[in-house]
N, C-alpha and C positions, 0 to 999 in steps of 0.2 A: 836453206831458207825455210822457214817455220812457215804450216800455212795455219795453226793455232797457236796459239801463247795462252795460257790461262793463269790465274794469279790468286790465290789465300781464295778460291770461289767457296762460298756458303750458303747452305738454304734451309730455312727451315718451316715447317709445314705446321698451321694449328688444327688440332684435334677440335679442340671442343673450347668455351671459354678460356677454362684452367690449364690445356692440357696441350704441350705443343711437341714434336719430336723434330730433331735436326738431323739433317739426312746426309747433310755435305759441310764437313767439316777442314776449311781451308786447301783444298786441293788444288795443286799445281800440277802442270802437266803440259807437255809440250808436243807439238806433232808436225812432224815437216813435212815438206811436199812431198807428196810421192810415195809417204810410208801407209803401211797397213796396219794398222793398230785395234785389236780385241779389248773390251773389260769386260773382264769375270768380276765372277764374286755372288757369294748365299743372295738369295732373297733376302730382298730390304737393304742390301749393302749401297744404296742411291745408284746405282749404274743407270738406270733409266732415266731418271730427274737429271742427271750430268749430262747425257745424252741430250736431251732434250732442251736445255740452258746453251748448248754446247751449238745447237742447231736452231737457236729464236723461238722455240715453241714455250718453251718456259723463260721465268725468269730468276737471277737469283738476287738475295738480299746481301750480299758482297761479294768483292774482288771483280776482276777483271776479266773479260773476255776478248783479245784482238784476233780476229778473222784476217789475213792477212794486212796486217795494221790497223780493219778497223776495230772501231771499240763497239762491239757488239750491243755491250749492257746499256749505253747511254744513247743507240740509235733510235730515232722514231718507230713506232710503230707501223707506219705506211710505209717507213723507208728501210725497213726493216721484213718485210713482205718481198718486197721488191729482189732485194737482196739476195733471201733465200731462194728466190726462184730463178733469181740470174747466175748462183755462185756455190749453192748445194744441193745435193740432191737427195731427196729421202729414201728409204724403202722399211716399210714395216710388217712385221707378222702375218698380219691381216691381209697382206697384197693393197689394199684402199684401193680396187680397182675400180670402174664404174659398171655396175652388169648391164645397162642398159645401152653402154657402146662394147662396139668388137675392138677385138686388141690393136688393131691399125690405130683409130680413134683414142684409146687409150694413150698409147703412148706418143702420141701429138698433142694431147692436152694442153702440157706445156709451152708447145711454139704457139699454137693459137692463143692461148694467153697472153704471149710475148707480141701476138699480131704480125710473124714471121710470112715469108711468101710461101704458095703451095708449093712450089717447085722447091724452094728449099727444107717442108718439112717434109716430103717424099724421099729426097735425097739423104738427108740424116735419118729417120726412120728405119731404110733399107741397108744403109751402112752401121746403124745398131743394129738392128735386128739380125742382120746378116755374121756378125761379130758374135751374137748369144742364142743361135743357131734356131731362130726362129721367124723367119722370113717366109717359112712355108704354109706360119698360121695367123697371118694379117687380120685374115678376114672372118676368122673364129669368134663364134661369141664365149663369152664367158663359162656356161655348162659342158662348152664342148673340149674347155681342155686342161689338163691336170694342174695340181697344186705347183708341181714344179715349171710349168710354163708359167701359169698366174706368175710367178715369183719373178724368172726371168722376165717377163712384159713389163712388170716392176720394175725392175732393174733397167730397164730399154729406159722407159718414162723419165726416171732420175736422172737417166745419161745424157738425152737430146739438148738440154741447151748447155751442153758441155760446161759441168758444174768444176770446182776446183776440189772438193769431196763429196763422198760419200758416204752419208750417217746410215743405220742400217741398224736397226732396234727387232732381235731377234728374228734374222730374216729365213732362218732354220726353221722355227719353232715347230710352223707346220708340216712337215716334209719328211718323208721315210727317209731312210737312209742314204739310198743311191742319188735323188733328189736333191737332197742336205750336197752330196759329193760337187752334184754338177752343179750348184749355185755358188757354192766355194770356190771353184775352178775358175767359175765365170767372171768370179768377181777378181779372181787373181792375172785374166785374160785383159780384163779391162785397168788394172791397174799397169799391167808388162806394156799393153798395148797404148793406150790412154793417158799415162801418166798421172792418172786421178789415184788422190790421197782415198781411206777407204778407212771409216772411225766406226766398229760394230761392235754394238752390246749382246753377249751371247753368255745361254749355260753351256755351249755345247765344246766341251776341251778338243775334242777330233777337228771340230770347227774350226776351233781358233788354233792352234796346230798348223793350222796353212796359212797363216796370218806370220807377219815378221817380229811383230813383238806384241807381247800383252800383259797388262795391266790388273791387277789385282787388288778388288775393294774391299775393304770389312768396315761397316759403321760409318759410314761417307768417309774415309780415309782411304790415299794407296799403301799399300802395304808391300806391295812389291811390282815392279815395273821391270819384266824380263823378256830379251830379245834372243832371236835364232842364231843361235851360233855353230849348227853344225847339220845334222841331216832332221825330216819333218819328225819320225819315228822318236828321236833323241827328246825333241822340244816335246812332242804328245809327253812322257815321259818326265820332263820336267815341271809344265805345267801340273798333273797331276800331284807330284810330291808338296810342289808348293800348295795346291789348294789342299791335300790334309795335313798341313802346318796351321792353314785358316782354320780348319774345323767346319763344322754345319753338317746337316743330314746329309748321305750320299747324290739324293735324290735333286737337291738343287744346283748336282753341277751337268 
């Protein structure tokens, strides 16, 4: 069962009166329940703009978007809000955390929007947070705890009103290395564990390496779309060879 279908999707962006560049040129792409799916690809290759078309924050000027049947591109706006908050869940670079709540607050956000009971956003809270091994820092404000919890409370937040994916727009970006490790993990804990599909745009190939298959853009086109077929080490290994088949400076993968 597919929980995306996407179809000939295109977009393209104007510069200036004269001057416009096309970023997503007819892309299809499929993604069933349950999978875990990376796109690479140089800067500027649209992995973001797809992302973001793919998850209601943008729009595109063709094809089709169905969310598990529905049709993304033709839904309301208000109904379309709604949507996103009932059935995906974000997490981005930035954390988008609030500094002005502690991470309890933070990642209840979402039920109190939904206007859930306290007792059931306590209970789901503690059963995320306890799942991405942070149950010990509820009550921390935001200065007091690293970029890699920011990221996991991230991750909690997404999770609570048990989304059917999760979109994830370089959720590395900020994070040393060990960091990067345990967010990967986590996210691989909540897919085993959760059954949540898991759609992340990343430069980082070590990244996406723990991911089951990944996608590869150049020019809003895929160019190649490759799954794990043997141990992580192998696919780290193959992702790289394909991306110097793409080309681009070292620096953007």
């Amino acid at each position: 069962m597919n929980v995306l279908e996407i179809e000939n999707l295109e977009k393209t962006y104007k510069l200036s009166k004269n001057d416009k560049i096309k970023v997503l040129r007819g892309v299809n792409l499929k993604v069933e329940k349950g999978e875990m799916v990376a796109i690479m690809g140089p800067s500027g290759s649209g992995k973001t703009t797809l992302l973001n078309i793919l998850s209601g924050i943008d729009c595109a000027d063709k094809g089709s978007v169905l969310f598990n049947g529905n049709d993304l591109i033709n839904m309301s706006k208000s109904k379309l809000a709604l949507f996103r908050r009932q059935k995906m869940g974000l997490v981005f670079q930035e954390f988008n955390l609030i500094d002005s709540l502690n991470i309890k607050e933070n990642i209840m956000m979402p039920m109190i929007l939904e206007k859930k009971e306290m007792e059931e956003m306590e209970s789901k809270t503690q059963e995320i947070t306890r799942l991405l091994g942070i149950s010990d820092i509820l009550d921390k404000d935001m200065h007091e705890i690293s970029g890699g919890q920011k990221q996991r409370a991230a991750i909690c937040r997404a999770l609570v009103n048990e989304p059917d994916i999760i979109f994830a727009d370089e959720p590395t970006g900020n994070l040393d290395s060990k960091s990067t490790k345990d967010v990967i993990n986590y996210l691989n804990i909540i897919n085993e564990n959760l059954g949540t599909s898991v759609l992340m745009v990343t430069h980082d190939s070590f990244a996406a390496s723990y991911f089951k298959r990944v996608i590869l853009l150049k020019d809003g086109e895929i160019i190649s779309d490759i799954s794990k077929k043997s141990s992580r080490k192998e696919f780290f290994q193959e992702i790289l060879d394909v991306l110097s088949l793409i080309g681009g400076d070292s620096d953007e993968f």
